[in-house]
N, C-alpha and C positions, 0 to 999 in steps of 0.2 A: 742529782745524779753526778756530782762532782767529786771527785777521789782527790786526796792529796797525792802531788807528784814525789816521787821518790829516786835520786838520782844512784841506787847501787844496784849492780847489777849483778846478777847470781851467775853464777858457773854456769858455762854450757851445758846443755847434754847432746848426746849422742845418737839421740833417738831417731833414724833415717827413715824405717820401715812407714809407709803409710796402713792405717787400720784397714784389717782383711773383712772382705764386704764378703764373708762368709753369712753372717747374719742378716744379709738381705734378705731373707726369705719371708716378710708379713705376711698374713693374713688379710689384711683389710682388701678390698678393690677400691678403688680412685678410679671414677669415671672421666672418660677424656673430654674436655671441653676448648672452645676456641678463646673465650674470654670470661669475664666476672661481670655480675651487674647487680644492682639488688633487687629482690623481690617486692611489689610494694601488698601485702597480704599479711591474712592473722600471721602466718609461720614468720613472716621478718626474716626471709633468708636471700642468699645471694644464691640467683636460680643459673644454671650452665645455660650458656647461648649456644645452637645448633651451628658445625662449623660452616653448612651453607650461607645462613645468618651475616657467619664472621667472615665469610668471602665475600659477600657482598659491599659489605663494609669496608673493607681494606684491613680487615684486624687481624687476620691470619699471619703465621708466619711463614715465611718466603719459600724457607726448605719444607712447605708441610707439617713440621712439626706442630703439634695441639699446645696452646697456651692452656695455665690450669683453672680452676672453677676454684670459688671461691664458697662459703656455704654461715650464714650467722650464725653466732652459737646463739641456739634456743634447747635449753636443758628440759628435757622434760620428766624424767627421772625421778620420782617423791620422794619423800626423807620423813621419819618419823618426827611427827609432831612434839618440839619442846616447847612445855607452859609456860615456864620461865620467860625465856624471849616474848610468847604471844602474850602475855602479861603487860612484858615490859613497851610493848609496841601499844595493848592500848592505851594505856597508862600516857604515854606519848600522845596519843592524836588525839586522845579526850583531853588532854591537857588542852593542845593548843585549838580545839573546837572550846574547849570553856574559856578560854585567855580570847578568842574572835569576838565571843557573845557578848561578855562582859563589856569591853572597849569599845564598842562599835553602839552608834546609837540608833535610837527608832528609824531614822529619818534616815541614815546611810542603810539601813540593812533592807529597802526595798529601791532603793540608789541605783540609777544604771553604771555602768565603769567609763573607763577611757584606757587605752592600752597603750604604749608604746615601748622603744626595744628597753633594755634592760643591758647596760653595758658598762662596763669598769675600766679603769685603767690602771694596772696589767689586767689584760684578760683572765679568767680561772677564777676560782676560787682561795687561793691561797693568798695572803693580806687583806681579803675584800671581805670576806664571805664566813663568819665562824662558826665551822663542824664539829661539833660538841662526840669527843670520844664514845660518852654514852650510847648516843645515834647510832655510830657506826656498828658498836658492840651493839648494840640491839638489833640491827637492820640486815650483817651480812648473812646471816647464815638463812635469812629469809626470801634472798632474791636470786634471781637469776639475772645474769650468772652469777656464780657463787664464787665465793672470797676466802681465801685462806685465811686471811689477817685484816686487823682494823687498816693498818698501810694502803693496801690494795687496792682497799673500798676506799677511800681517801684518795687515793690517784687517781681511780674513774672517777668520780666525783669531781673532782680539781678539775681534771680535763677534760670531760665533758661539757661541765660549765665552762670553760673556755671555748669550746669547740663552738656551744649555741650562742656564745657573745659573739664569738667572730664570725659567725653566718647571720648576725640580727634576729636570732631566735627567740633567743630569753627575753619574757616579756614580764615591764612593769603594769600592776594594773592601780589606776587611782581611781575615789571615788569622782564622777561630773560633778556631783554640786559643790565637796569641799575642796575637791583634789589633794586627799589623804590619801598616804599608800593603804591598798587593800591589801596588796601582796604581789609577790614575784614567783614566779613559773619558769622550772628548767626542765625540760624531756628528759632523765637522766637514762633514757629505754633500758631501763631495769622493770623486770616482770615480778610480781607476788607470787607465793603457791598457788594459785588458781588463775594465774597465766596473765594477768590483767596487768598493762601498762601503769607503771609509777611515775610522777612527777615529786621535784621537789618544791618544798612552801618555803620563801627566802621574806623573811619580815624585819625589822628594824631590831637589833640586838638590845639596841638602848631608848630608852623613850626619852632622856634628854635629848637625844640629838633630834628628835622628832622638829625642833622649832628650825633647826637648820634648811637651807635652802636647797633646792635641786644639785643646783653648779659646785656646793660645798659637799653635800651628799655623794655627786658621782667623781669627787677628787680621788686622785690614789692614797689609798692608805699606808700606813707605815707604822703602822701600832701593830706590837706581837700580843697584848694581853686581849683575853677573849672581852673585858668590859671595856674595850676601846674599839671593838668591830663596830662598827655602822648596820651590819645586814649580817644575819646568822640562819643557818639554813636549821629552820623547826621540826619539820616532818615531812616524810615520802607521804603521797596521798595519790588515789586513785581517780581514773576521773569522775566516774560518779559521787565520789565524797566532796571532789572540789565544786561540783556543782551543787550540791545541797548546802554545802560551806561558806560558801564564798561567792554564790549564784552567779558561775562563769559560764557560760555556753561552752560548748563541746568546739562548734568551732571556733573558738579564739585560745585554744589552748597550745602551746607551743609544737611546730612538731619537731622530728628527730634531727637531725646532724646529720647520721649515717643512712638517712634518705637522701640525702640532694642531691642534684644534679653533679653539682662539683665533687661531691665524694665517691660518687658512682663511677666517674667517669675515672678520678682517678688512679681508681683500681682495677680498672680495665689496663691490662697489658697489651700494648701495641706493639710488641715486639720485643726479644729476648734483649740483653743488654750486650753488645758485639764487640769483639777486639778493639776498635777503632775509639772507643768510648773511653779505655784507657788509655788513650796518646797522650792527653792532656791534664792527667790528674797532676795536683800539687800534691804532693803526698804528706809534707809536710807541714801545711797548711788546714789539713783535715782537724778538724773537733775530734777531741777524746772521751768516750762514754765511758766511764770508769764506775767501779760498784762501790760503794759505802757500805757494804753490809761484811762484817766479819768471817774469815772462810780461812779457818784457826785449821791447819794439815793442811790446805788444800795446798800440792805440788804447784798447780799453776798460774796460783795466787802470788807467788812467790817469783816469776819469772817475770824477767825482763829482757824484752825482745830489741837486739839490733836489725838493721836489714837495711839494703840499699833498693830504693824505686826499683830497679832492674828485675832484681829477683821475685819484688813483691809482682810485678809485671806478670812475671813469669806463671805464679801461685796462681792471679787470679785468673791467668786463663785457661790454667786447669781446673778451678772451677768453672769458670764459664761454661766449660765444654762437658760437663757432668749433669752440668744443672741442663743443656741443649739435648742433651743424652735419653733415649725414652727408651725402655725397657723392650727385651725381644718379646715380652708377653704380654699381652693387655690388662690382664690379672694376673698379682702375684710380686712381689719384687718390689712392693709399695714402700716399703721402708728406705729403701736405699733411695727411691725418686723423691719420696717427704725429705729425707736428709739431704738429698742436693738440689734443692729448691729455692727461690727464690722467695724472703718472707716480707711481706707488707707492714709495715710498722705507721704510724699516725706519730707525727712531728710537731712540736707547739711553740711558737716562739710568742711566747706572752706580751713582752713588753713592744714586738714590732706589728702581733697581734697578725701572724701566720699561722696558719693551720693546712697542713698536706699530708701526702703520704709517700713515703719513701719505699725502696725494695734495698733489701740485707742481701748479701751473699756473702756464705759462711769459707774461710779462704783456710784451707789446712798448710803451715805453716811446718812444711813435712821435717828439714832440717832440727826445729826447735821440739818437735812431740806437739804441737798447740792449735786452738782453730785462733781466730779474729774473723768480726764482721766488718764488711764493707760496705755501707749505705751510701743507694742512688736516688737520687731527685728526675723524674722525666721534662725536661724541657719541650715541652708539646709544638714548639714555633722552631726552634733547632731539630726535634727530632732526634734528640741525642739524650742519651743519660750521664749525669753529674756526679761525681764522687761529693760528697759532701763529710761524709765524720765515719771515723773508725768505733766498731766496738767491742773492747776489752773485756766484756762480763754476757756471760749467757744472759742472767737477769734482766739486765739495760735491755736488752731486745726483746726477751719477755713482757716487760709490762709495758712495752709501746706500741708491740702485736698485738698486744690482751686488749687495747682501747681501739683495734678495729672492728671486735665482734663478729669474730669470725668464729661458725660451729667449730671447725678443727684445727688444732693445736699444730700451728707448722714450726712450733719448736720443738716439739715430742720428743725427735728421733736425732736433736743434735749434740754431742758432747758436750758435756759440761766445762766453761773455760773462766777465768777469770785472771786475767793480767796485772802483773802489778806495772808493769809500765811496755809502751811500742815505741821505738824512734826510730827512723829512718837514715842511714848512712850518706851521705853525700861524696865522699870515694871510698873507695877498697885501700887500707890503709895497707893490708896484709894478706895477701893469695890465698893464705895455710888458713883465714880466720874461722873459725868454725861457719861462725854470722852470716860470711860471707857465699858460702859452696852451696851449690845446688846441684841435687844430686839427681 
C-alpha cells in the first residue's frame, strides 16, 4: 500500500462550497446502540448492547449521545450455480485428499496428532505461505464474503493468516509417533454456499525441504518464486472434510481471530474521539496510506495538498462534531450519519507482529474540494485517542474495513478521494495563499 512520493504540485482550486447534505435523505434505519461486541452464534454477528447495559459499564457517552453497533457481514443472498468453478473446486480437494492418501502411510493414517501454534516470521502469509492464483480464481466467487478480485481474496487471506499467527491461533499439526507435518489449519471465517465454516490446508510446497528441521522451517523467508515456498496453502476445507481427512477432532480446530476477546473489545467504543485528542498530534510525523492502483481522470488523483497543523486542527473538528452530531429523527437521514462516522479498520504490522484496530475519520478539506482520512489508535491506560497515519485513497480504507467483517459497508456513503500527495505547512509563508485560508 505504498505510493511513490511525487514532489509537484498542481494548481489550486477554488472550490470553497462544502457538499449540499441535500441528499441526506436514506432509506435504511440504523438502530441506536450503546456499543459493539460480537455475537458468539451460527449468525457470526456483532449483536447491539442495550444502553442500560452500556451504563452500567461505563461505555456510554457523557452527553447521551448512543455510540454505533456494529453488525458481521454474513451474506446470505444465493447466486446462480457456475460448474465451472464447482468443477474446478473439486478437481482441487480431490486432488489434495488423493496427494494425503497417497504419502501418508498405514501406520500414520490411524496415528493420533500433536498440535502446536503455527507461526512465521513476518507474520501473514506473504513470503511464507504460497497462494496459487488458480485458488483464489476458483474459490472467490464461492464464499462469503464475496470478492471482486483475485487481490481481494488474497488480502483477506494474507491478513487473516496474520491475524491467527499473532493471537497463536494457526495450528501446526504433527504425526506423535513420526512427528511429520500432517497439516496446518487457519480459520479464514469464510462460509461456503450452504453457510458452513471454511479453513485453510497449509502443507509443505516442496517435499525437498521435508528433511529440513523445525528452526530452519520456521525461519523467515525471502524467496519470491512459488518453488522456493516452504508451506503453500492447498485447499479451503470444511470441518467435516477435515475430519474424515485428516482425523482432526472438531475441538482442536482453530478458532476465529474476530471472536477474541481482544478483538471484541477493541471495537467497542468507549467514547467519541474529543477536541483535546488533537492537542498533540505530530502531524508531520503521521504514516501515508497512498493507493498504487491507477485512477487515469481521476481529478483528485492528481492533487496535491499543502496545509498547516492549524487549519488541519480546525477541519478535524468540524468533523469531529458531525460525526457527535445524531440526527433530529431516529429514522431517516441515515446516509448523512453513515457518511460522518467514524470507520473501524484492522491494522497489521507483520514484521513487529501487531494486530489492532483503529477508527478513520473522513476530514473534508473544504478549501481544496477533497476528503483525507485520519486514523486513531485508543490508548485504553491513557484513555486518549492517537493519531497515528493519514489516508490519501478511499481504497486504503476500504480493504482495511473489509478485514473487520462487518455486515455493513461504512464506506458506502463516502466520496471517492485519492491523493497524490498531503504535506503539512510548518509557517504561513504567504496570508493571500490559497493553502493557507480557511473559510
Amino acid at each position: 500500500n505504498n505510493g511513490d512520493d511525487n514532489d509537484d504540485d498542481d494548481d489550486d482550486d477554488e472550490d470553497q462550497d462544502e457538499e449540499d447534505d441535500s441528499d441526506d435523505d436514506g432509506s435504511e434505519a440504523e438502530a441506536d446502540a450503546s456499543s459493539a461486541a460480537l455475537e458468539i452464534g451460527d449468525s457470526f454477528a456483532f449483536a447491539n448492547e442495550s444502553g442500560a447495559e452500556n451504563d452500567e459499564n461505563g461505555d456510554g457517552d457523557e452527553d447521551g449521545k448512543s455510540l454505533p453497533s456494529f453488525h458481521l457481514l454474513h451474506d446470505h443472498d444465493a447466486e446462480n450455480d457456475d460448474e465451472e468453478h464447482r468443477d474446478l473446486l473439486d478437481e482441487i480437494v480431490d486432488g489434495v485428499l488423493q496427494l494425503h492418501d497417497e504419502t501418508m502411510g498405514a501406520e500414520e493414517l490411524h496415528a493420533t496428532y500433536e498440535t502446536q501454534p503455527f507461526r512465521l516470521t513476518p507474520i501473514g502469509a506473504k513470503r511464507n505461505v504460497f497462494i496459487d492464483k488458480q485458488l483464489t480464481r476458483a474459490w472467490m466467487h464461492k464464499v462469503r464474503p464475496r470478492f471482486y478480485d483475485e487481490s481481494m481474496m488474497y488480502y483477506w487471506l494474507d491478513y487473516t493468516t496474520a491475524m491467527q499467527m499473532n493471537d497463536a491461533l494457526c495450528v501446526r499439526y504433527n504425526y506423535a509417533s513420526t512427528n511429520r507435518l500432517l497439516c496446518c489449519l487457519v480459520n479464514y471465517e469464510l462460509y461456503d454456499e450452504q453457510q458452513r465454516l471454511l479453513y485453510g490446508i497449509i502443507a509443505y510446497d516442496d517435499e525437498r525441504v521435508v528433511a529440513l528441521n523445525n528452526n530452519q522451517l520456521n525461519a523467515p523467508q525471502t524467496h519470491h518464486g512459488n518453488d522456493r515456498y516452504v508451506y503453500k496453502l492447498t485447499t479451503l476445507m470444511t470441518a467435516a472434510q477435515i475430519k474424515s481427512t485428516y482425523r482432526i477432532a472438531l475441538r482442536d480446530l482453530p478458532s476465529p481471530s474476530r471472536r477474541c476477546p481482544s478483538f471484541r473489545k477493541a471495537l467497542r467504543l468507549r467514547r467519541y474521539i474529543a477536541r483535546s485528542d488533537l492537542a498533540h498530534v505530530c502531524w508531520n510525523k503521521l504514516r501515508r496510506y497512498k493507493s498504487t492502483a491507477n485512477h487515469n481522470g481521476d481529478v483528485d488523483a492528481q492533487k496535491s495538498v499543502a496545509i498547516t497543523p492549524k487549519v488541519m486542527r480546525a477541519y478535524c473538528r468540524i468533523a469531529l462534531e458531525r460525526v457527535q452530531q445524531r440526527p433530529q429523527q431516529k429514522r431517516g437521514r441515515n446516509r448523512r450519519r453513515r457518511r460522518h462516522s467514524l470507520i473501524p479498520v484492522v491494522v497489521v504490522d507483520k514484521q513487529r507482529s501487531f494486530v489492532g484496530v483503529e477508527w478513520v475519520l473522513i476530514v473534508r478539506i473544504v478549501h481544496r474540494n477533497c476528503d483525507v482520512g485520519v486514523s486513531f489508535r485508543y490508548e485504553d491506560k491513557a484513555d486518549s485517542y492517537v493519531a497515528t497515519a493519514l489516508f490519501l485513497d478511499k481504497a486504503e480504507i476500504e480493504s482495511k474495513h473489509r478485514l473487520v467483517g462487518l455486515q455493513h459497508d461504512y464506506c458506502q456513503y463516502i466520496r471517492p478521494f485519492s491523493l497524490k500527495k498531503f504535506r503539512f505547512k510548518r509557517i504561513i509563508v504567504d496570508d493571500d495563499d490559497d493553502d493557507d485560508e480557511f473559510p
